[in-house]
N, C-alpha and C positions, 0 to 999 in steps of 0.2 A: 250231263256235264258236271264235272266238277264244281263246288257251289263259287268260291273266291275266282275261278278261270270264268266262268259263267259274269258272275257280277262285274269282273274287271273290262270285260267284253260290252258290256251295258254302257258303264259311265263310260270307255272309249267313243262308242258310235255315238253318244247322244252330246258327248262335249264336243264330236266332231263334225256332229250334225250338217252343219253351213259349210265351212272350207271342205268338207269332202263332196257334198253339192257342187262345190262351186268348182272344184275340178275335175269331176266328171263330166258336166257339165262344158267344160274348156277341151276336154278330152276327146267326148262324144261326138262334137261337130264334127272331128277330125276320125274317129270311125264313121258316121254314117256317108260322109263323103267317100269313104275305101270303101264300104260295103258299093255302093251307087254305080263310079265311077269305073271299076274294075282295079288293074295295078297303077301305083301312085305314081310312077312316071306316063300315065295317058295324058296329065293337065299340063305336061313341061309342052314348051314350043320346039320348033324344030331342033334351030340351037342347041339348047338346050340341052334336047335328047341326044344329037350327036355328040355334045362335049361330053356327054354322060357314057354312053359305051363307044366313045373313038379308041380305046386300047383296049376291047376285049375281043375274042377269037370270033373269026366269021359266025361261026355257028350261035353264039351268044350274042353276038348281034342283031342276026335275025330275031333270035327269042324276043330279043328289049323291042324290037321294032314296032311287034304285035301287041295284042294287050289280053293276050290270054298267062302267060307265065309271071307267076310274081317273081317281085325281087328280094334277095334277101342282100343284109349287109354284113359283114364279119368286123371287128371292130375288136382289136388285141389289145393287151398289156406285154405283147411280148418282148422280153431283151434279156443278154444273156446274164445281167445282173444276178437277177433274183432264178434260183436254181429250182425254185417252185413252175415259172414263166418260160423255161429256156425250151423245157416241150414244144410247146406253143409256135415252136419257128416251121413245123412242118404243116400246123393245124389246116393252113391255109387251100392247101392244093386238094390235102384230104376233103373239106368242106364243100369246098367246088363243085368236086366232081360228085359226092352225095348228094348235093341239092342238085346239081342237073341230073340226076338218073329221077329224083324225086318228082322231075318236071318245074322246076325253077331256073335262077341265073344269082349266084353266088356274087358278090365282089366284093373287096377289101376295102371297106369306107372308111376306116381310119386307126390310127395307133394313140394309145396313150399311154403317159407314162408311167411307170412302174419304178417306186424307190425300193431297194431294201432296207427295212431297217437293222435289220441285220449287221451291215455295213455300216449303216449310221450311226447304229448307237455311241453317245457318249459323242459325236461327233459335233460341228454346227450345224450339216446337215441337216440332221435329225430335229430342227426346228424348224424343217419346210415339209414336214411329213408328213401330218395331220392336212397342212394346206393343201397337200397335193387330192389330195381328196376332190374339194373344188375345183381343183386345176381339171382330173379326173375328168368328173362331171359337165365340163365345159367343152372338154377335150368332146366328150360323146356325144354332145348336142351339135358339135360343128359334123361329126360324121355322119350323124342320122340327117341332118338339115338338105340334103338334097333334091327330097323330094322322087328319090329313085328308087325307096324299100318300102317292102310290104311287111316286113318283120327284122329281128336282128338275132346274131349267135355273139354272142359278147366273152370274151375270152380274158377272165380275169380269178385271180386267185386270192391274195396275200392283204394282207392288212386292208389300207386305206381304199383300195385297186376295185374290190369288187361294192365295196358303197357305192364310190366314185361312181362308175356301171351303172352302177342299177338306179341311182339317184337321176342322172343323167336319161336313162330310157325312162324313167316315171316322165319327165317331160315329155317324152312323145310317147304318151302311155295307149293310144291305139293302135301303136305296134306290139306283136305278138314277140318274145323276147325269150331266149334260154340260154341258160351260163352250161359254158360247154369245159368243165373242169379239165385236168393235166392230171391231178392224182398225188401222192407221197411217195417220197423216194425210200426205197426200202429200209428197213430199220438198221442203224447204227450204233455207235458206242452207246453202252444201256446208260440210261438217263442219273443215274443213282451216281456210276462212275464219274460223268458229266457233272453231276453239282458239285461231287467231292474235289474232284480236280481245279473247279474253278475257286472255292474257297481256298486251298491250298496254295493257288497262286496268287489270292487276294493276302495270305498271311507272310509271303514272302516263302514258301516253301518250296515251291519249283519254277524254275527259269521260265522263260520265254519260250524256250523252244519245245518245249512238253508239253506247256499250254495249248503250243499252236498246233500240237500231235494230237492231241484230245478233241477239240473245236473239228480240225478235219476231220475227224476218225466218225465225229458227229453229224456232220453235213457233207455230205462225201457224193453227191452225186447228184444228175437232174431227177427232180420232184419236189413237192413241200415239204419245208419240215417237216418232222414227225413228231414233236411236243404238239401239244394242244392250247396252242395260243390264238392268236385273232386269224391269220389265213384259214387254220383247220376250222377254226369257229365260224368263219365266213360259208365255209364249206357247208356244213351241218344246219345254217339258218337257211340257204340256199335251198337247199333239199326239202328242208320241213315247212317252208313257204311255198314250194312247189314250180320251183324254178328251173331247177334239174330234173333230169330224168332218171326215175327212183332208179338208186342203187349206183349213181352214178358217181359219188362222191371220194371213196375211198380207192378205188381201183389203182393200183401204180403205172407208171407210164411205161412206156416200153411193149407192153402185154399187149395180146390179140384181142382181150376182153374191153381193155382200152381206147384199144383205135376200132372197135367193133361202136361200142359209145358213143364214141365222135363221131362216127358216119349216122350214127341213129339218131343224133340231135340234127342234124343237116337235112335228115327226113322228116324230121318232126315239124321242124319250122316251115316246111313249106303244107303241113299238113292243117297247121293254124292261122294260118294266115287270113283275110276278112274274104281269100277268094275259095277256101275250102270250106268242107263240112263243117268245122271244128272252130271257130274264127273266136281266137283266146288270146284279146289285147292284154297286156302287163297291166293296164290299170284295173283290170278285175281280178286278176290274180291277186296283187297286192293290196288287200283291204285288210279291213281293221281284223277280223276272225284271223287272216293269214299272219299281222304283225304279233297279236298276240302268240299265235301258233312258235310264232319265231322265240319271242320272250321267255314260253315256256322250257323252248328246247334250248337256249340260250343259259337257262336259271337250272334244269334240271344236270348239264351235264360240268356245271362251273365253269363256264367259256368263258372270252374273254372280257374284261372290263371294259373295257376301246365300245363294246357294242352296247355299252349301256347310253352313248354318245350317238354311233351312227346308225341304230334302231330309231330313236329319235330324228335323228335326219332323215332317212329313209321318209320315214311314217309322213313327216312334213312334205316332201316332195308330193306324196299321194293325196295330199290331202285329207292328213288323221295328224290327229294331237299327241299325241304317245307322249306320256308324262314320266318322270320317277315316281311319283307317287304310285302308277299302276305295278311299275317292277316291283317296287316297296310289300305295295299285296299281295303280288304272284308270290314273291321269293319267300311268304310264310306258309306257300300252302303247296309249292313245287317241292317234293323231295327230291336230292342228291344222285343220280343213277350212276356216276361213272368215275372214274379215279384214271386219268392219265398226267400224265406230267406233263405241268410240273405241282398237279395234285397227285398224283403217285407214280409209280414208277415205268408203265404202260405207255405205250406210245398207240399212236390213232391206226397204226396196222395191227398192232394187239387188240385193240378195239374192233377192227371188221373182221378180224378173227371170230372174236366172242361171240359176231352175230352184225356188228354195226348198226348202221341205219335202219334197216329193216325192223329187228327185235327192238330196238329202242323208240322207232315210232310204232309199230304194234301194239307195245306195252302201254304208250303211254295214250294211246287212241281208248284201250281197251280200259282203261285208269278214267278215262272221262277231261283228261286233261289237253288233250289238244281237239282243236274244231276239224271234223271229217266232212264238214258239207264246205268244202273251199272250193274253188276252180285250179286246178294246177297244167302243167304244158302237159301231164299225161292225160288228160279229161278231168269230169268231175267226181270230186272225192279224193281225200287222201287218203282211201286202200289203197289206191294203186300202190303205196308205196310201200306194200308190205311184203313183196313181194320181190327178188334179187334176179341180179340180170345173172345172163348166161349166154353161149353162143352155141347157135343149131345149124350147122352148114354155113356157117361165115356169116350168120346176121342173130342181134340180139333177141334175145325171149325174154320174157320175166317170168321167173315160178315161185311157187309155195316155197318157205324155207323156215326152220326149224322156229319156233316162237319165243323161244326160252335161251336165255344165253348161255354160251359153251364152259364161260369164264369168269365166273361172280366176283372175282379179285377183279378185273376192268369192269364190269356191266352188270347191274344187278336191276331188277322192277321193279314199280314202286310198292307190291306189298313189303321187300324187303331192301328198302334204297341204305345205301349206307350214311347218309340221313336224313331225319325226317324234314328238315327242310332244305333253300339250295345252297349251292355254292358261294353268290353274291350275294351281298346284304347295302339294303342302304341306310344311312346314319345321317342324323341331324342334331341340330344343339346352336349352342351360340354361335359354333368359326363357321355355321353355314350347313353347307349338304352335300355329303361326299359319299362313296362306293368305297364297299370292304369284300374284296374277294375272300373270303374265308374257308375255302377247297382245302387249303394247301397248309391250314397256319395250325398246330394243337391246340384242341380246346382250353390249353392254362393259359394259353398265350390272346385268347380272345379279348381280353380287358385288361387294360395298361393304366397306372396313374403312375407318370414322374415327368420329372419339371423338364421342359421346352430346351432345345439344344437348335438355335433359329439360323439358317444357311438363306442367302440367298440364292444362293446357283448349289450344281451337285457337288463340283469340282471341290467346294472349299467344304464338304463334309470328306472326301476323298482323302484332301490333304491333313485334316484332322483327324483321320485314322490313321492313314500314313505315319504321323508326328507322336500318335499314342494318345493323343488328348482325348481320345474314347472311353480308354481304356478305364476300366472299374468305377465304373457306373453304370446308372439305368437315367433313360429320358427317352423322350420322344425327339425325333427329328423333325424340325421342322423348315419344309424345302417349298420357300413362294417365290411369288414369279416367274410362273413355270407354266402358267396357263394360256388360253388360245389367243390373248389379246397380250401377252406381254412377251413370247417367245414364238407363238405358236404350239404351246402344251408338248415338248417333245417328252419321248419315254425317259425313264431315267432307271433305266434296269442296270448301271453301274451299282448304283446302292444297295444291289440287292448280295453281293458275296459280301462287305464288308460289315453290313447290318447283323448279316447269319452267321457269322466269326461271334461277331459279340454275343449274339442269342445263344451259341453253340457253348458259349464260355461262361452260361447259368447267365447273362445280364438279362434285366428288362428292356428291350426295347420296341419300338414303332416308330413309321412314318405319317405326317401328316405331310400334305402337298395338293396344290391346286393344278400340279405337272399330273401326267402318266406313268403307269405300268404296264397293262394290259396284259395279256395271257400269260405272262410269261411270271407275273406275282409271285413269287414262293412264299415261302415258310414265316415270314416277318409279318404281323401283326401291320396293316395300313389303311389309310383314310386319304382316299387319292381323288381325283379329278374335282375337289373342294372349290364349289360356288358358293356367294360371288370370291373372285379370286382377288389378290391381293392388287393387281393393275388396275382393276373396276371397283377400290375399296372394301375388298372383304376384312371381314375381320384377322382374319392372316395376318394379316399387314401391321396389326396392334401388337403380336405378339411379340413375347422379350424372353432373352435366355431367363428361364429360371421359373417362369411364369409354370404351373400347374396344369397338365392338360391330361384327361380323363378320355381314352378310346374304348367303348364298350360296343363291339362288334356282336354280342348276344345281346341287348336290350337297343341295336341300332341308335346310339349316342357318339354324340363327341362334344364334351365341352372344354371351353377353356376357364379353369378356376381361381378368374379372377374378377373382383367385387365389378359391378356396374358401373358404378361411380368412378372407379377407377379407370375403367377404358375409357368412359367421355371424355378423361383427361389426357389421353394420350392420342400424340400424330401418330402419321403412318411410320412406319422404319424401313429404309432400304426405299429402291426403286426401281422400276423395269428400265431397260437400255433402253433409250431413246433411240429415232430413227435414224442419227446421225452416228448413233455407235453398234447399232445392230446392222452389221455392214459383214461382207464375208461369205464366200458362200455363197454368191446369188440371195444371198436376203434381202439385201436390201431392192430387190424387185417385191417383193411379198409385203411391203410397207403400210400398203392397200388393206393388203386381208386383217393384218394386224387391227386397225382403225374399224373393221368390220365384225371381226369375229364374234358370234353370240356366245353366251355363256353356257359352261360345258352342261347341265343338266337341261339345255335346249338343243343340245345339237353340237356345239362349238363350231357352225359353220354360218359361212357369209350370206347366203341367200338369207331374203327373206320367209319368215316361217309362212307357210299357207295360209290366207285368210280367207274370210268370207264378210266382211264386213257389208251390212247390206244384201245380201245375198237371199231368199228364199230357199230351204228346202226344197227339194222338188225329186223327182222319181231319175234316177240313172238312163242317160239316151243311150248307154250299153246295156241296161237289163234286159238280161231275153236273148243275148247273142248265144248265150253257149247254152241254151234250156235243153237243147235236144242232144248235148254233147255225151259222149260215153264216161 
């Protein structure tokens, strides 16, 4: 192993010692009772079991009756909103009938929602986005709570959608669990034309309706994106935690290879379950080697910022501590491997061209940098996943495929990464601890000093470009209250055309912000998801136009250059909306979360973190299920 992946592995498991005990521990009861008992609908009562399969076809009635077939539950993000999700509205029928040829009983245990932010951006929506995550989460615990599955196929893609998921099954983490992807919709207008277009309309240079020709020409169809933001990023941690079934990530929808896929995760699930050979609960899947594993693929290909947030949630649901401090380490010893946009011009089909997933965990297996002894839903070992599907008489194979990438302009290995360390950086100093995507920004533009330009919302940086008051100068932005506890942290990728106007026009500038960006960061130099935030008394909140702020995204700093003494003597400036004015939108339901939300370098979510307080160490009452597994 890699020495820095190796050590960061170490302090993970030993600071996680107790809360990871302690939920294996909460977990295991609830395996060795499925191992015991047979399928987890044998302990319902008669009732019970009737109201459980009264709407399913004779035949699948029978199945439930017995207690030789498990049960699996299907559990969507589907709706036609998000054109990543809209697949997803056939998934259901297909799954079905896969898991009964497989010798199970399928059923649709529940939907949750799915925002785009897409749609939202810039919107007020877009300040329930992040929460939606919880909601998510919640959402998946009321479908699994049955009592009627033996495993789950979880059907999520995009941003907030697949944490939410998988955060949600970590609680009934003795179910056996596979995210069953939809795939990218084929590539559209080239990414390059897309930025140009969008600055042009940020400088007043084409109308509305050219705009709205380019946007289309961009997202034009059902599948994900194809920028390399938080869904595709979702994608890619998925895989490399071994959630998916190799090679399952990049496929487009519509394809036989596709829907060949989705039938093969509907067999797989009943092939893990605690009543077959293979019995591979999510809570052994997801352990500390696996999150790290995530980290690395997370750090190595400049993914998105959002997961340097819900990695940490994640990790807390299982019961692991996942820190920034451990990113902080990865990220000087993870080289660079991949340039898509909106770190270069490539989109995530250009990428599984090159080779995708496969060459990329190969390389980095054979690098020493990801852990190969994990448990994944293919067996044990992440070979498996070096290896690309394909279809042989109408059912998937995986084989050998080329080692080396097609296309070192998208994908390059770590002897030759395009650089020596990743994409994400993290920064500290006096305003706190914030993330610096730096994929995407020129190396002159890594370090910034000029004086503070202080917004409290985006809207009124907006209106001061609009008015010209930008114009010739250099400073940093600085955008508070914008964090999980004073709006809800929504993105704020409005800022990002009229920032790159200026940059483009020789000015210095950056962002600082305790708000979001996530995948979709460009070119501007920033210092984003800034704990503690200005609503919880960060230093933010002292800052003044004019004040001195020094962003050094290569020596991981951010200070603000002004004397000690001098900030004791200053209150806060500005204030987050209160709950009587953060109204609109359905916010004022989310009031709750607001008053809960933790601070973004723990999570930025409501639960509480995993403890172990009082707890003992002790050995996993799941060790030993999957020893004999392939």
């Amino acid at each position: 192993m890699n020495r820095v992946v190796h050590e960061v592995t170490e302090r993970l498991t030993e600071r996680s010692r107790r809360s990871r005990a302690a939920y294996l521990r909460r977990v295991g009861a609830a395996a060795r009772e499925a191992r015991e008992r047979g399928p987890a609908r044998a302990s319902l009562g008669c009732a019970n079991l009737a109201h459980g399969f009264a709407a399913c076809s004779p035949g699948d009635k029978l199945a439930l009756r017995g207690n030789e077939r498990p049960g699996v539950a299907i559990v969507s993000a589907y709706n036609d909103m998000l054109s990543a999700h809209q697949p997803y509205e056939t998934y259901p029928a297909v799954l079905k009938k896969a898991v009964r040829e497989a010798g199970g009983v399928a059923q649709f245990a529940g939907g949750v929602p799915a925002m785009c932010d897409g749609v939202t951006q810039g919107r007020p929506g877009m300040e329930l986005s992040l929460y939606s995550r919880e909601v998510i989460a919640m959402a998946t615990a009321i479908a699994l709570s049955h009592d009627m599955f033996d495993g789950s196929l979880l059907l999520g893609v995009c941003d907030k959608i697949v944490p939410g998921l998988l955060i949600g099954a970590l609680h009934f983490g003795h179910l056996p669990a596979i995210f069953v992807p939809a795939g990218p919709m084929p590539s559209g207008l080239p990414n390059k034309v897309k930025a140009r277009t969008r600055q042009l309309f940020a400088e007043g240079r084409i109308g509305r309706g050219e705009m709205l020709d380019a946007e289309a020409a961009s997202y034009h169809s059902p599948g994900t994106c194809t920028f390399y933001g938080t869904a595709n990023s979702n994608q890619v941690l998925m895989e490399v935690m071994g959630l998916h079934l190799p090679g399952a990530t990049f496929v487009n929808p519509g394809t036989e290879l596709r829907e060949g896929l989705t039938r093969a995760a509907a067999r797989r699930i009943v092939e893990i379950t605690a009543h077959g050979e293979e019995y591979t609960p999510v809570a052994e899947v997801v352990d500390e080697k696996a999150l790290v594993n995530a980290a690395v693929a997370l750090l190595a290909t400049g993914g998105s910022t959002n997961h340097t947030m819900h990695l940490v949630a994640i990790a807390a649901a299982a019961g692991v501590e996942l820190l920034w401090d451990d990113l902080a380490a990865l990220s000087t010893a993870v080289p660079l491997l991949t340039r898509m946009y909106p770190n270069g011009q490539a989109d995530v089909n250009h990428f599984e061209a090159a080779g995708g997933m496969q060459v990329l965990m190969g390389d980095l297996l054979d690098a020493g940098m990801l852990h190969e002894d994990v448990l994944t839903v293919a067996g044990r070992g992440l070979g498996h996943y070096r290896g690309g599907p394909s279809l042989k008489e109408g059912q998937v194979v995986w084989e050998e495929r080329p080692a080396t990438s097609a296309d070192w302009d998208v994908l390059r290995p770590v002897a030759d990464p395009f650089s020596a360390d990743s994409g994400i950086h993290m920064l500290s100093g006096n305003l706190g601890r914030a993330v610096s995507k730096v994929s995407a920004v020129k190396p002159e533009h890594l370090v910034i000093e000029a004086p503070a330009k202080v917004f409290d919302d985006q809207a009124e940086l907006l209106a001061a470009f609009e008015a010209g008051d930008l114009d010739d100068q250099d400073f940093v932005a600085v955008i508070r209250y914008q964090g999980p506890s004073a709006n809800g942290m929504p993105e704020l990728h409005k800022l990002t055309p009229p920032l790159a106007v200026l940059l483009d026009r020789g000015r210095s500038v950056a962002l600082v912000t305790d708000g979001r960006m996530s995948g979709a960061s460009g070119k501007v130099p920033a210092a984003i998801h800034l704990s503690p935030e200005a609503a919880d008394g960060g230093p933010i909140a002292l800052v003044r136009d004019g004040d001195p702020i020094r962003l050094d995204s290569k020596a991981g700093t951010l200070h603000l250059l002004v004397p000690e003494a001098e900030l004791a003597r200053r209150t806060p400036g500005g204030r987050p909306l209160g709950d009587g004015e953060w109204v609109g939108t359905g916010r004022e339901l989310f009031a709750a979360f607001r008053r809960a939300a933790g601070p973004a370098e723990r999570g930025a979510g409501i639960f509480a973190i995993s403890g172990a307080e009082g707890v003992e160490s002790a050995p996993s009452p799941l060790a030993g299920a999957a020893e004999s597994r392939t």
